[in-house]
N, C-alpha and C positions, 0 to 999 in steps of 0.2 A: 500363572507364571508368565504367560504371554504377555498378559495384560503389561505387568509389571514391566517387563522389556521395553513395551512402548511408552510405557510413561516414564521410562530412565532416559530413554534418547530422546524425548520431549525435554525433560529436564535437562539435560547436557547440552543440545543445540541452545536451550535459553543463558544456561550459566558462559557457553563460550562464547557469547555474541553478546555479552550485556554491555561490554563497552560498548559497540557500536549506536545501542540502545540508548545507554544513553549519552555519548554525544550527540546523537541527533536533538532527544530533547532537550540539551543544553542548545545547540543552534536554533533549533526554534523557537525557545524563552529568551533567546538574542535578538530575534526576528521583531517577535513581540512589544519586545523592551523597546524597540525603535520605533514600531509602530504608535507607540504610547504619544510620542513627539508629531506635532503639530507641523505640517508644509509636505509638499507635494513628493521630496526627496526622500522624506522618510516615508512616507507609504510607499512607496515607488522599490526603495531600496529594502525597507521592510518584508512585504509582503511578495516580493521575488527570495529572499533569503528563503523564507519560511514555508514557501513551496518548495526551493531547492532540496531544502534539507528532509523533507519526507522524499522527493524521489531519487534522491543519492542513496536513502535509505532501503527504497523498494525495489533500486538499482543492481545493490551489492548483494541481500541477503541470498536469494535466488542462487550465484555462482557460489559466495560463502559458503554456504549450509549445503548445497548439494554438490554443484560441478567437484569444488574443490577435493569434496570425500572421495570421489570418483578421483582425481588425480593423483591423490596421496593415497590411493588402494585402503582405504578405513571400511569402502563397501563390502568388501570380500570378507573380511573379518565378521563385519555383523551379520554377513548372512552365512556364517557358519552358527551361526545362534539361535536358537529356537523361536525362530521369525521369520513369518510370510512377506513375501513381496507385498502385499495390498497394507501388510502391517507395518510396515516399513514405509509406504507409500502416505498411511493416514497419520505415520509418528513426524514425517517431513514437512507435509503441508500442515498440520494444526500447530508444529512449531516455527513453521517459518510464518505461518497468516498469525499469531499469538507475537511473534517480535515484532511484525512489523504492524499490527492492528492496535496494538499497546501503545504507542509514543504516538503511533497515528491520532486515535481517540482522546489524547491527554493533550496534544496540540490543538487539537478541534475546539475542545471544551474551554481550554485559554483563551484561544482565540475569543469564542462567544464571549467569556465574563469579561474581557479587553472591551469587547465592544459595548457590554451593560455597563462596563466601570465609567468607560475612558468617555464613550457619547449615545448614551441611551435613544437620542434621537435617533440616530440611523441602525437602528435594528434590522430595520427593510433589508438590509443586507446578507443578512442571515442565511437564508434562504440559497442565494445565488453562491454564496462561500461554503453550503454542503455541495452543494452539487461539482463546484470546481475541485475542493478540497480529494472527491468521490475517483476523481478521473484519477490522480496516480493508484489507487485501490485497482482500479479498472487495469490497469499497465503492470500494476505488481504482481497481480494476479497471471496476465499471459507472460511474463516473464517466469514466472515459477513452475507452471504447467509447461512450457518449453524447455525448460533445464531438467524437470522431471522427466520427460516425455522423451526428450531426445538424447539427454546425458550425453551432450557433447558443449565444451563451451564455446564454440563456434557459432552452437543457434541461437544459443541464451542473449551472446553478444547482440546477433541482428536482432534479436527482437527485443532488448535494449535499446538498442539505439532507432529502433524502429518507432518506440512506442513514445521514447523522453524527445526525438522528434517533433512527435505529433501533438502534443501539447499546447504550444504556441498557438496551433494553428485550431485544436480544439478551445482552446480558450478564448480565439479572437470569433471566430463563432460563435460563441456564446455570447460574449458581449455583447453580439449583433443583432440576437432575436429577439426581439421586443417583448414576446409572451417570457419571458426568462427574468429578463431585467428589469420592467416595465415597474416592478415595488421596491427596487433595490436601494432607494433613496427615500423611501420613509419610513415611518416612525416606528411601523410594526412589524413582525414579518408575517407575510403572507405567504401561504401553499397554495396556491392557484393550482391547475389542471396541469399546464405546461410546466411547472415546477414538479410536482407529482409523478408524473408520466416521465420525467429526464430520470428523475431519480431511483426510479422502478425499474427502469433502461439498465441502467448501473450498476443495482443488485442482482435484476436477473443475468447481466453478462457474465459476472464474478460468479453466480451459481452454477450457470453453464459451463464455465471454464471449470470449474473444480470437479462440475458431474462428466464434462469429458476428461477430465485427466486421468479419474477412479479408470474409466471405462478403456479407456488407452493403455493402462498400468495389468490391468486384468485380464488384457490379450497379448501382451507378451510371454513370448514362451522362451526367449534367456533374457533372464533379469542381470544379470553380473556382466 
């Protein structure tokens, strides 16, 4: 019976947010579509779209799916339902990381065949485009654990803007390390050590955040 519970509000956060869904992945097969064009403007303008459009994604769902239930009192209601807090907690985060992990991974994977379609030569690239692509996963993820965590959207907001910030400035570092970009411009992709190691970086963050959120959700003692 529980079960069932959490898999209906799994399914309900996905049916009321599939617009969302997929506009983004319509913005992003725009992105694409640009990038397919040849000169400096269209990659330029392209591939800032196309990250745009995943972190407006990882921006909103966060306040969406949770603050807002909390503001429109929907939480009170479901927890007069024969549902735990921690169940409650794993029906929020596996539908909100499933919306936003879904167009995420279907972007990725465009991207890739764009690049086997459009110039098989620069594959090199590959590599450096998980790892940047990785960083808004990394921000979606402390954005969601905050809105969960604090149910307030006051901290969702700073750590919004905390993290689509930091971006910039995480991306112009990267460009910068030589052990990162050093194959990014040929023909194969290479997982070098320092590719490896960034990107292991990345998953474990995203795990840590999700094992402190469980751990955070499970010592509260009022949940409403």
């Amino acid at each position: 019976m529980t079960g069932s519970i959490v898999t209906h509000l799994i399914r309900k956060d996905l049916r009321l947010h599939r617009l969302q869904i997929l506009l983004t992945m319509a913005a992003g097969l725009v992105a694409l579509a640009i990038l397919r064009q040849t000169g400096e403007v269209p990659f330029v303008l392209g591939s800032t779209w196309f990250f745009v459009a995943i972190i407006v994604l990882g921006s909103m769902l966060p306040v969406s799916t949770i603050v807002n239930e909390r503001k429109k009192q929907t939480l009170t209601f479901l927890m007069s339902l024969p549902l735990s807090s921690m169940q409650y907690t794993t029906a929020k985060l596996v539908s909100t990381l499933l919306m936003f992990l879904a167009p995420w991974l279907g972007l990725l994977l465009s991207a890739v065949v764009l690049i086997a379609t459009r110039n098989p030569a620069s594959f090199g690239i590959v590599p450096i485009l998980l790892i940047l692509a990785s960083l808004p996963v990394v921000g979606f993820s402390l954005i969601l654990a905050t809105a969960l965590v604090s149910e307030s959207e006051g901290w969702a907001i700073a750590a919004t803007i905390i993290c689509n910030s930091s971006y910039g400035l995480v991306y112009y570092l990267i460009s910068r390390t030589p052990s990162l970009t050093v194959n990014w411009t040929g023909h194969v992709a290479v997982w070098n050590a320092a590719v490896l190691r960034f990107l292991s970086a990345e998953v474990g963050v995203v795990a840590v955040i999700v094992g402190v959120t469980f751990l955070l959700q499970s010592r509260k003692r009022d949940f409403i």
